[in-house]
C-alpha positions in Angstrom: 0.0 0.0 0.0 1.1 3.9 -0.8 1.8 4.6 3.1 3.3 8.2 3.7 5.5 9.5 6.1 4.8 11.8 8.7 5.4 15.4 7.9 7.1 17.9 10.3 4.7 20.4 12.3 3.1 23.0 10.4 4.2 26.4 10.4 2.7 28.2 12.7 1.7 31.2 10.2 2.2 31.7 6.4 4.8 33.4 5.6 4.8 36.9 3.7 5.2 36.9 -0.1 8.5 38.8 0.0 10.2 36.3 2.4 8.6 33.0 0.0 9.8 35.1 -3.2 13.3 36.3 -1.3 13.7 31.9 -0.7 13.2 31.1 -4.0 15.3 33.5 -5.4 18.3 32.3 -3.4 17.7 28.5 -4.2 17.7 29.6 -7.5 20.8 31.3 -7.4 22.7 28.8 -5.2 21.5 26.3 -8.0 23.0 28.6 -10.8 26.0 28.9 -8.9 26.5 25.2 -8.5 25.9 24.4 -12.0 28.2 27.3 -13.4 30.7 25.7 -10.9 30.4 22.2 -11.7 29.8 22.6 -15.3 30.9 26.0 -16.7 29.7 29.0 -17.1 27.0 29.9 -19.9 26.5 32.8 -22.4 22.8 34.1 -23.4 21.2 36.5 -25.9 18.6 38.3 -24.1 16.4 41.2 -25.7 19.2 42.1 -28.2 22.0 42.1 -25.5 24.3 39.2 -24.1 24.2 38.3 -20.9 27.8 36.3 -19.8 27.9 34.0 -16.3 30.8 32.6 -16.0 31.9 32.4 -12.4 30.2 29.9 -10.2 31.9 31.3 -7.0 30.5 35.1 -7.3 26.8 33.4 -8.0 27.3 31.7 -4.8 28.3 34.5 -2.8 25.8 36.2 -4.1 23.2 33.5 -2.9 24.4 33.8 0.7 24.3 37.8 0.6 20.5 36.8 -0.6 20.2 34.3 2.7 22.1 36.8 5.1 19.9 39.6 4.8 16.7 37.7 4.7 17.3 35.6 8.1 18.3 39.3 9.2 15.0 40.3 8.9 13.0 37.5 9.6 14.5 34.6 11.5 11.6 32.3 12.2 10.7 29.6 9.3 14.5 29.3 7.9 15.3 28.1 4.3 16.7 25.0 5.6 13.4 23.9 7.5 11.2 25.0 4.8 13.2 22.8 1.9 13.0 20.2 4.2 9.2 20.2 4.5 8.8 20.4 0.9 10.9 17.7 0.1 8.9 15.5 3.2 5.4 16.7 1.0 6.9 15.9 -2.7 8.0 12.4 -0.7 4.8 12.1 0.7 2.5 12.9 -1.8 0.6 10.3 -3.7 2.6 7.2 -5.4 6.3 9.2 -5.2 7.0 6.2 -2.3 5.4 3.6 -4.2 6.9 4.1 -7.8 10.7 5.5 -7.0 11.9 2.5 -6.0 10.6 1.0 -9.2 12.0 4.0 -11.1 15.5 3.7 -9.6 16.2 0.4 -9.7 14.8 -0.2 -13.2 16.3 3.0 -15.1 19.3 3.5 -13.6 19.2 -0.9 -13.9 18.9 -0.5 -17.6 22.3 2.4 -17.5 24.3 0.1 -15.4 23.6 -3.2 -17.6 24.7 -0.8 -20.6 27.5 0.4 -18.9 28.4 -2.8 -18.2 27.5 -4.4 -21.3 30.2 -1.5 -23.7 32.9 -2.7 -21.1 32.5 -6.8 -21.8 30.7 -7.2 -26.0 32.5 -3.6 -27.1 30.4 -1.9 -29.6 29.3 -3.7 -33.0 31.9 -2.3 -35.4 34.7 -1.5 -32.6 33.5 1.9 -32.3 31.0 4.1 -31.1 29.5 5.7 -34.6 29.6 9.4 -32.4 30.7 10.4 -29.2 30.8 13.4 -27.4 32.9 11.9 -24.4 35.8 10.0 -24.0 34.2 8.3 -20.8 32.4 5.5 -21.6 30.0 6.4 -18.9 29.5 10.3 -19.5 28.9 8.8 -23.9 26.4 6.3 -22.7 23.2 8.5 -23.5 25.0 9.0 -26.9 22.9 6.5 -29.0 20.5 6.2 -32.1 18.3 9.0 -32.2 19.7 10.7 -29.1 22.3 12.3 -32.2 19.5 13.6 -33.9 18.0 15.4 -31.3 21.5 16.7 -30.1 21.6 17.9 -33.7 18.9 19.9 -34.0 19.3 21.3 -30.1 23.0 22.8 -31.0 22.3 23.7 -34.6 18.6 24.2 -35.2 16.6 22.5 -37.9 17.9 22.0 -41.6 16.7 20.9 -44.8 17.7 20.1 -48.1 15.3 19.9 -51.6 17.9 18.1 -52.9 18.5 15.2 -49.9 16.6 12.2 -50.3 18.1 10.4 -47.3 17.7 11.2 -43.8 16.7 14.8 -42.5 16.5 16.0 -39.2 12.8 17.7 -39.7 11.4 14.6 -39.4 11.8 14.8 -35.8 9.5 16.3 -33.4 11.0 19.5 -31.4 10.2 19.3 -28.2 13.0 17.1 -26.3 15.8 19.1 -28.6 14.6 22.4 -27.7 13.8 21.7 -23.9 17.7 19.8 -24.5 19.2 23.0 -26.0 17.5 25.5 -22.7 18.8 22.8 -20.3 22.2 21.9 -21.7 22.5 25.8 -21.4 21.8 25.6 -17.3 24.3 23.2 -17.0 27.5 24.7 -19.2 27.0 23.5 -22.7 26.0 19.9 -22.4 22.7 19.3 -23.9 23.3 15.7 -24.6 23.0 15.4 -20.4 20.1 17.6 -20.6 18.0 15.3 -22.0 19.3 12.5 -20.0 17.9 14.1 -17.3 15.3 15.5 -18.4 13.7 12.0 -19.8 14.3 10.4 -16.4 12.7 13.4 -14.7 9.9 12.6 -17.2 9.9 8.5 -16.5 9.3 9.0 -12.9 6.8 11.8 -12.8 5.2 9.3 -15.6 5.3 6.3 -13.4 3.6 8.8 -10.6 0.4 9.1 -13.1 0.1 5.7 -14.2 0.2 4.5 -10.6 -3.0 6.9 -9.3 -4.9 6.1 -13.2 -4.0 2.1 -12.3 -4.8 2.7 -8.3 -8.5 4.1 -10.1 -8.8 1.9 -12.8 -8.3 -1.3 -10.7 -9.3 -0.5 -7.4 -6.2 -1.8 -5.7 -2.6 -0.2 -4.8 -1.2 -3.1 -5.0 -2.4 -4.1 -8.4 -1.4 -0.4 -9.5 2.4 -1.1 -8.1 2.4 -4.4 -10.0 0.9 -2.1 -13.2 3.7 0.1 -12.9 6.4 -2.8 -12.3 5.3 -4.5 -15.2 5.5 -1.0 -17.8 9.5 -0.7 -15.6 10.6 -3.7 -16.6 8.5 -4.3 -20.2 11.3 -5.4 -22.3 11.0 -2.0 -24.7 11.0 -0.3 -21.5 14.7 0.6 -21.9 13.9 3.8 -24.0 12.3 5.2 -20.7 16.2 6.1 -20.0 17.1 6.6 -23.5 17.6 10.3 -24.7 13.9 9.3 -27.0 10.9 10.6 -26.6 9.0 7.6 -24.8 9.2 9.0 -21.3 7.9 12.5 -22.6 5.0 10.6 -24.3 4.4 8.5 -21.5 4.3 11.5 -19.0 1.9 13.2 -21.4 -0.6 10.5 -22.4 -0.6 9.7 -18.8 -0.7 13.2 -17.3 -3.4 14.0 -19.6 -5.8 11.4 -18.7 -5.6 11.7 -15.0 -6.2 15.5 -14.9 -9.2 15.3 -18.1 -10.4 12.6 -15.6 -10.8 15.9 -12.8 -11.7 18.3 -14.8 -9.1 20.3 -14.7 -8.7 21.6 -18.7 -5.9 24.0 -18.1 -3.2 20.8 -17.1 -4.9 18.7 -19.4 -4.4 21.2 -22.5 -0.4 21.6 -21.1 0.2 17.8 -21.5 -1.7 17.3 -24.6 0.1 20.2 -26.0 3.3 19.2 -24.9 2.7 15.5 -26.6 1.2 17.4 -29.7 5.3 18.8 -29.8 6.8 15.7 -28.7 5.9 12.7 -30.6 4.7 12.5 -34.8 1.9 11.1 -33.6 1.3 13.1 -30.7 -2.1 14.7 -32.3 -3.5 11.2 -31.6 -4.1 11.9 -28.2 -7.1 13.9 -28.8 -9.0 11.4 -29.8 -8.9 9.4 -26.6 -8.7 12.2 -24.0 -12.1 13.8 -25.6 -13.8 10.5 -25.3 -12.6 10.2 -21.1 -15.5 13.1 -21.1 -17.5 12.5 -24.5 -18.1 9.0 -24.2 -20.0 8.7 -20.9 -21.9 12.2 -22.1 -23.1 10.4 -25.1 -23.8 7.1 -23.4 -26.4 8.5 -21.4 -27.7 10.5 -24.4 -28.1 7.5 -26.5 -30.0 6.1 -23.7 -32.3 9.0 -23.3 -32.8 9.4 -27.2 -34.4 5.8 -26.7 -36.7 6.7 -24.6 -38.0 9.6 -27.3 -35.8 12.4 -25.7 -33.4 14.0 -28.7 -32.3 16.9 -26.8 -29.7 15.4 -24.4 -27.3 14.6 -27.2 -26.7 18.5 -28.1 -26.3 19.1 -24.3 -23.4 16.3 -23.4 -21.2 17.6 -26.1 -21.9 21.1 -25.1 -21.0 19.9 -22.0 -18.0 18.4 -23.0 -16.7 21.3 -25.2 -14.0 22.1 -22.4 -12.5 18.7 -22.7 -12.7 18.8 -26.1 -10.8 21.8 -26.3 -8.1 20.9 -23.6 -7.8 17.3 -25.9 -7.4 19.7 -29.1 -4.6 21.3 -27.8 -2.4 18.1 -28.8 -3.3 18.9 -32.4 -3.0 22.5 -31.8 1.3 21.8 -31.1 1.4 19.6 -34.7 0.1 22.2 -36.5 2.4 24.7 -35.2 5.4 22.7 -36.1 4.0 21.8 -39.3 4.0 26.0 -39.9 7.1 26.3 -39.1 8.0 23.4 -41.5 6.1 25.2 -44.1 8.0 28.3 -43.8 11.2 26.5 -44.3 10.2 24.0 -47.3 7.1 25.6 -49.0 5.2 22.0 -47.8 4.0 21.7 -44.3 4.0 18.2 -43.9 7.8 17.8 -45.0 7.9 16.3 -41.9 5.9 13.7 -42.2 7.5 13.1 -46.0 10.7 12.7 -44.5 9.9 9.6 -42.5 10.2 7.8 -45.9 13.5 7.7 -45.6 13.5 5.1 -42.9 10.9 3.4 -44.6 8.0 4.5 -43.1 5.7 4.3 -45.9 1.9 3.5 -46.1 1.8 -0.4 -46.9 5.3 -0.8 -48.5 6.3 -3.6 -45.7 3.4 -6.1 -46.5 5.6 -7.3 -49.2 8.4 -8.4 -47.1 6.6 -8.6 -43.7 7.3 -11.5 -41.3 4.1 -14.0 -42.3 6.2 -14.3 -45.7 9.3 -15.0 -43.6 7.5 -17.4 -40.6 6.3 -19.2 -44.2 9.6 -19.6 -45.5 11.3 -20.5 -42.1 8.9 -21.2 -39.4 9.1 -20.4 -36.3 12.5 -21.0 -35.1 14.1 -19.9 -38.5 12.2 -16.3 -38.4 13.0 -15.9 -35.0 16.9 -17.4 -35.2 17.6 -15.0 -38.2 15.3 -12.1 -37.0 15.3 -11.5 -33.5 14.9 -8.2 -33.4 11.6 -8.3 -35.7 10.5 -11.1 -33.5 10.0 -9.8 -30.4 8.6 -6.6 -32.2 5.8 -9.1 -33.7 5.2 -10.7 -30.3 5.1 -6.9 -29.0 2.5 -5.8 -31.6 0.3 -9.0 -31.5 -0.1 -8.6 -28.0 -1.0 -4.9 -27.9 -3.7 -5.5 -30.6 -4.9 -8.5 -29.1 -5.5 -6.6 -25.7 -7.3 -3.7 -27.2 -10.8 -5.0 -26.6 -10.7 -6.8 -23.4 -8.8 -3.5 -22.2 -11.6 -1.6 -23.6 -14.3 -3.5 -21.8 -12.6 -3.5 -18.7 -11.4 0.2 -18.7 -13.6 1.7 -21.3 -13.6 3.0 -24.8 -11.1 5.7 -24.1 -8.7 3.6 -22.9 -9.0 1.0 -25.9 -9.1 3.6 -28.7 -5.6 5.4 -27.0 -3.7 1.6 -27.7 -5.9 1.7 -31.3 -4.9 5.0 -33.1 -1.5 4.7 -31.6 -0.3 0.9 -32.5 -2.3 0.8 -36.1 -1.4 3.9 -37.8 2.4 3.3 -37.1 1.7 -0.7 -38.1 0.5 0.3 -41.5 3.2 2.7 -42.6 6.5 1.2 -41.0 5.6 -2.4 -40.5 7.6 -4.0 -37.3 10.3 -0.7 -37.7 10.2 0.9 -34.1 6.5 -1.0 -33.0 7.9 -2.1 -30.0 9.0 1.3 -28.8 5.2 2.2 -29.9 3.3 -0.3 -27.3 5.9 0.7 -24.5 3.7 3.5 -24.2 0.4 1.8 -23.8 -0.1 2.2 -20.0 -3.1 0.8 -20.4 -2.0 -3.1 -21.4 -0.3 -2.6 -18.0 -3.1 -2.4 -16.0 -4.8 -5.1 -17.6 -1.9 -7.4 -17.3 -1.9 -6.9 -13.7 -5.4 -7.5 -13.3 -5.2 -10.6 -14.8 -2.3 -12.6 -14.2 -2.8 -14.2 -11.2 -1.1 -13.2 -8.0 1.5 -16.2 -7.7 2.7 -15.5 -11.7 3.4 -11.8 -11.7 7.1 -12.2 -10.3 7.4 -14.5 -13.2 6.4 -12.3 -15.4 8.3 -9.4 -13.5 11.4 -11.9 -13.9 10.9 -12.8 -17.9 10.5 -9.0 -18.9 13.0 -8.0 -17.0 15.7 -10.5 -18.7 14.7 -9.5 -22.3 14.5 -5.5 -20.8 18.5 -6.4 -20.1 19.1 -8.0 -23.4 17.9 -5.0 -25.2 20.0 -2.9 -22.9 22.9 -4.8 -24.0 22.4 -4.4 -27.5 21.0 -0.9 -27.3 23.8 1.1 -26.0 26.5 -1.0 -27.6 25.0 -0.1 -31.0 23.7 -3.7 -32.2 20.1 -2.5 -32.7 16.8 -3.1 -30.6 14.7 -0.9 -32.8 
């Protein structure tokens, strides 16, 4: 169960604005002053004019000026007590106990078996295809796509008419852009920036998915076993990859929890966020209208019945501010598809582009894997295509689960794993699928409510072996794609 710690006694009056404002303005500078200090200094355009820091030391001093003068004045309620209390409430608030743990142990898991794995198989080729590090350690987020989106954080989007290969607009913005603002707080190393930032993302994803599972299957300890089973799902491991699965994750999650309260203004920030994140991030207006359409239209259906018409235009009316919130996730594709537009005269470039990996609209039928399971069987597909193999057990399972997840959860749920496993299926086949139903929270849940009790360390056990296979063969460049 999600027990929580006792907090320390209340303050015994709220404290004035200035003095809250004056504390957060000196964390923030100590925290400047730490990262200049561990990582360098940094160098902004602001407004027209360049603003240099570059000594962590006078940032610092600065800081304790900041903490001097407000003790001075008012000495009850110090900083120190105060950080304390609000680290006891993030540690105490709803799932955080429940689902670190499980965080830790299975991301940082995931670095150390990839750490581990450079050191004993070396890479594929007997190099690392790009490195920013010498350190084998500080060049392990350095992998796959992670060099596109360090790419387009240092030196922006390009394209060229004349480039039929790979181009770097057919990636999504937001993890290069929130990579190029953070690799800037830390001295210049944006390739860490997203490190962080997705593992930030993965726990504060696993915090959602634990209260939707806690809901969804009346049971905290089912919703831990939920969450256990998305840490250690084999294509788990780009939840600590420099990818955009945790962002996704943290969106699709975050988004259906706070639709699920009504509260529009954090539901329109995640959807918005995912709209920016992911190519098919737009996809997650469908199902996020539907948490409030559906159950609206339900009960109109069931009133027109009984002769009454008029309750159909009232639930959507009613929903209209769910609908909008959900919208927002389309709102952030069509943005970037402007700004495509304005640098190649076609706003859906981007979506041209994925071509080039062979993301086309029915192209892999051809060669699919039934044509290769006919030639070899079984064992033969799966000896000379391991990869694709465990992408086709991936994919089968996610489709297979769609309807008893939606007639356990409901239709929102089911059509969230629907228009984001099929569209994907059609146009790229088995490329990346597995990556695709990582993100299906949902599956989770049902998984845990049906495996029996005495089988889910079994299960725990079996994804968490092929999670460390992939692992191995992700970060030393052998593919798990």
């Amino acid at each position: 169960m999600d027990s929580r710690p006792p907090l320390p006694d209340a303050p015994p009056e709220r404290l004035p604005g200035w003095i809250r404002a004056a504390d957060a303005l000196t964390v923030a500078v100590a925290g400047a002053g730490l990262l200049v200090a561990g990582f360098g200094g940094f160098r902004l355009h602001v407004l027209g004019g360049r603003v240099s820091i570059t000594s962590g030391g006078r940032i610092l001093v600065a800081a304790i000026a900041l903490l001097l003068i407000r003790h001075a004045i008012r000495r009850d309620q110090p900083l120190y007590l105060r950080a304390w209390r609000g680290v006891a409430r993030w540690w105490a608030a709803d799932g955080v106990r429940t689902v670190t743990p499980l965080w830790a142990a299975s991301r940082l898991g995931v670095l150390l078996v990839g750490f581990l794995a450079v050191g004993t198989f070396g890479y594929r080729d007997g190099g690392a295809p790009f490195r920013l590090y010498e350190n084998e350690l500080l060049n392990l987020p350095a992998r796959y796509d992670a060099g596109w989106y360090l790419g387009i954080a240092t030196d922006g989007y390009k394209w060229d008419p004349a480039v039929t290969s790979h181009q770097n607009i057919a990636f999504m913005p937001a993890l290069p852009m929130l990579m190029r603002f953070g690799g800037r707080l830390i001295g210049g190393h944006p390739l860490w920036a997203g490190q962080l930032l997705v593992l930030g993302a993965c726990l504060w994803a696993f915090v959602y998915v634990f209260r939707l599972a806690r809901s969804a299957l009346g049971d905290a300890d089912q919703a831990a076993w939920a969450v256990a089973l998305l840490a250690a799902y084999p294509f788990a491991v780009f939840y600590g990859a420099v990818y955009t699965e945790s962002i996704f994750l943290l969106c699709a999650a975050g988004a259906f929890y706070h639709v699920g309260r009504q509260q529009y203004l954090r539901t329109a920030a995640f959807a918005l966020l995912c709209g920016f994140a992911r190519p098919n991030g737009f996809l997650l207006a469908v199902p996020i209208a539907l948490v409030a359409l559906w159950p609206a239209l339900v009960a109109a259906w069931r009133d027109a019945g009984s002769g009454h018409g008029a309750p159909l235009s009232r639930a959507i009316r009613a929903s209209l501010p769910a609908i909008a919130a959900a919208s927002a996730a389309v709102l952030g594709v069509l943005v970037f598809s402007a700004f495509i537009y304005s640098m190649t005269g076609r706003p859906f470039a981007w979506l041209e582009a994925h071509a080039a990996w062979g993301r086309t609209f029915g192209a892999w039928v051809s060669q699919g894997p039934f044509q290769e399971l006919g030639r070899g069987g079984l064992y033969g597909y799966t000896r000379s295509q391991p990869i694709d193999a465990v992408n086709l057990v991936a994919v089968l399972f996610a489709l297979a689960a769609i309807w008893p997840v939606t007639r356990r959860f409901g239709v929102p749920y089911g059509v969230f794993i629907a228009v984001n496993v099929i569209p994907p299926l059609t146009t790229g086949g088995l490329l990346s699928i597995g990556r695709v139903t990582a993100g299906m929270f949902p599956l989770f849940f049902w998984l845990a409510a049906v495996i029996p009790a005495r089988h889910r360390a079994a299960w725990l056990t079996a994804f968490a072996l092929l999670q460390g296979w992939g692992a191995a063969l992700f970060y030393t460049w052998r593919e798990f794609i």
